[in-house]
Wavefront OBJ file of the C-alpha trace (Angstrom):
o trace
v 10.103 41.432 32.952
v 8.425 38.059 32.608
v 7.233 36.223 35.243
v 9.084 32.608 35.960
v 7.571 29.314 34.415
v 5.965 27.250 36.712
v 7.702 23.560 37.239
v 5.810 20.714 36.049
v 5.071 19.330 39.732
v 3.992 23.298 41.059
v 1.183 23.375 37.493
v -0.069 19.713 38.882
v -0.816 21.226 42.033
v -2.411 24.358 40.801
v -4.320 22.131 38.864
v -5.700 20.513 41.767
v -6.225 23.070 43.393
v -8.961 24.464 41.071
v -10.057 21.206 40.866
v -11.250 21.517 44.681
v -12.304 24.821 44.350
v -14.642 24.186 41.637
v -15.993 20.773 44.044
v -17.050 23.569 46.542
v -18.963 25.242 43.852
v -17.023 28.034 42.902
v -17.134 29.039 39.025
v -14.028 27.877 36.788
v -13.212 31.846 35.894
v -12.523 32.457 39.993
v -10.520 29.044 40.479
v -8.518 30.245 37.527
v -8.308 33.650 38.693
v -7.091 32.537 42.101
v -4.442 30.390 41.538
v -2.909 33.190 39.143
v -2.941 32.140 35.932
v -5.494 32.805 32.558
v -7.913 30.163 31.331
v -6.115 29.634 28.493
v -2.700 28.547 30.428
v -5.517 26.367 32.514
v -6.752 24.638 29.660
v -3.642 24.061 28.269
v -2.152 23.015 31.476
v -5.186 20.391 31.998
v -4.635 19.360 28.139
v -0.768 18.190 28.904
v -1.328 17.219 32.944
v -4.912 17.057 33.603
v -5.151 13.917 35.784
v -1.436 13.073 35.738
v 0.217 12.051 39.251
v 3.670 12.845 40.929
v 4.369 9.479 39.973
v 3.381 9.439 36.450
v 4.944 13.098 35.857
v 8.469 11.601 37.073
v 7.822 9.160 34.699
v 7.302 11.107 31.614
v 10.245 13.453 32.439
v 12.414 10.188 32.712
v 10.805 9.219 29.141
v 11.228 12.295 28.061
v 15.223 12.232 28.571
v 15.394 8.975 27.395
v 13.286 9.669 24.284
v 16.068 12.941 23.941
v 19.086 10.844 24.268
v 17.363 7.919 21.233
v 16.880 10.776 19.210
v 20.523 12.222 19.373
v 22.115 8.517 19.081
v 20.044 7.975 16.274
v 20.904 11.492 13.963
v 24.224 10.995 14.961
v 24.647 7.180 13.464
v 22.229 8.494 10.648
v 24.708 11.175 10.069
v 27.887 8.143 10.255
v 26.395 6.273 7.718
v 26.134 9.025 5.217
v 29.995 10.057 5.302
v 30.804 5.979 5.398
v 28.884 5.593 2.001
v 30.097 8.716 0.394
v 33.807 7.839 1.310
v 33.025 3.866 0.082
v 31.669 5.800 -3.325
v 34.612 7.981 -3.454
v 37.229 5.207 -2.899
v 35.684 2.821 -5.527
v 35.020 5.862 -8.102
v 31.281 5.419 -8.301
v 28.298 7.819 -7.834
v 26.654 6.948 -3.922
v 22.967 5.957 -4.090
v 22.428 9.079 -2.711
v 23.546 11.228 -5.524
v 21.944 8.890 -8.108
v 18.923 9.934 -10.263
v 15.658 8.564 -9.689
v 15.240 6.573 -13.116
v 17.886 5.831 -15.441
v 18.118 8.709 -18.487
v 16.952 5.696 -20.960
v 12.901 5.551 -18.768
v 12.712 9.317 -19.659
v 10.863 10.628 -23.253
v 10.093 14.122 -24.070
v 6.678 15.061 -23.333
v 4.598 17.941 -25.382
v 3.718 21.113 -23.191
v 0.288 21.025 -21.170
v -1.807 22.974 -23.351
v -3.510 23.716 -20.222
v -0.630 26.079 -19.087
v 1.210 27.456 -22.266
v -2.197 28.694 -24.153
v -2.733 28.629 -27.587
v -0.393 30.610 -28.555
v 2.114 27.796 -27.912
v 0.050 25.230 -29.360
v 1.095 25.308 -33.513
v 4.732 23.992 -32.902
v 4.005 21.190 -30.588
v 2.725 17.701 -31.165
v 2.494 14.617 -28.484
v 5.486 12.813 -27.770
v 4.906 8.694 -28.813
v 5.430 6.503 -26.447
v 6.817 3.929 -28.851
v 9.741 4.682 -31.512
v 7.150 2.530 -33.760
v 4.132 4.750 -33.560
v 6.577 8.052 -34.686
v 5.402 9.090 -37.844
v 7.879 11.600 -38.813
v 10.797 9.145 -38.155
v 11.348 6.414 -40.661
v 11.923 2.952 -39.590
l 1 2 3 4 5 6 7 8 9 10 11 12 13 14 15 16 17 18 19 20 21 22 23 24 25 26 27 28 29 30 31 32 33 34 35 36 37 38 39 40 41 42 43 44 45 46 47 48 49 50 51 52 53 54 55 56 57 58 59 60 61 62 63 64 65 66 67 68 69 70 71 72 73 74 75 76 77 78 79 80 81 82 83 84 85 86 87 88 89 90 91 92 93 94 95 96 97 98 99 100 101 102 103 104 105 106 107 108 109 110 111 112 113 114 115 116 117 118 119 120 121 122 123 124 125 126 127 128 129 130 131 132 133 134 135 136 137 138 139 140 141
């Protein structure tokens, strides 16, 4: 069975504590070793708290739930808006701007295959697309 996860305030101390343990000059392995944990939880631990205070640690937990509550608020009114402007779009009998294409159909021309990617065998039917009706040889004017 797993051992419990340390509290935020309980890692801070731990991570003091092998900060006095290495100022009387014992190696970082043993002040790791010692307070119970691996070097890699220390060195994460000192990564996310290293040098944080009670204070400032209250502080980033209060963030922190504030930060969690902004982000809810904001999905949910994100999410308000989208059924608003599909229902507008559905009342008035027009597409929402969600559902729209990207460029009208009229922007759009046929391009010829990459040769690239099809080969050569592909390469006797096809011929490049013109980007002007004017320049089409094959259709008359």
């Amino acid at each position: 069975m797993p051992g419990k996860r340390p509290k935020p305030e309980e890692i801070v101390t731990k991570l003091r504590q092998v900060e006095v343990l290495q100022g009387q000059g014992m190696p970082i392995a043993d002040a790791v070793r010692q307070i119970g944990v691996t070097q890699q939880t220390y060195y994460r631990w000192r990564k996310l708290y290293g040098g944080m205070g009670r204070a400032q640690l209250k502080r980033l937990k209060v963030l922190e739930k504030e930060n969690q509550r902004l982000r809810r608020a904001v999905s949910d009114l994100t999410l308000d808006k989208l059924i608003l402007t599909e229902a507008a779009a559905g009342a008035e009998g027009q597409r929402s701007a969600t559902t729209e294409p990207f460029a009208p159909a009229a922007l759009h021309r046929p391009c010829a295959p990459d040769p690239q990617r099809i080969g050569a065998q592909g390469l006797a039917h096809t011929r490049a697309a013109p980007i002007d009706a004017a320049q089409d040889p094959a259709r008359p004017a």
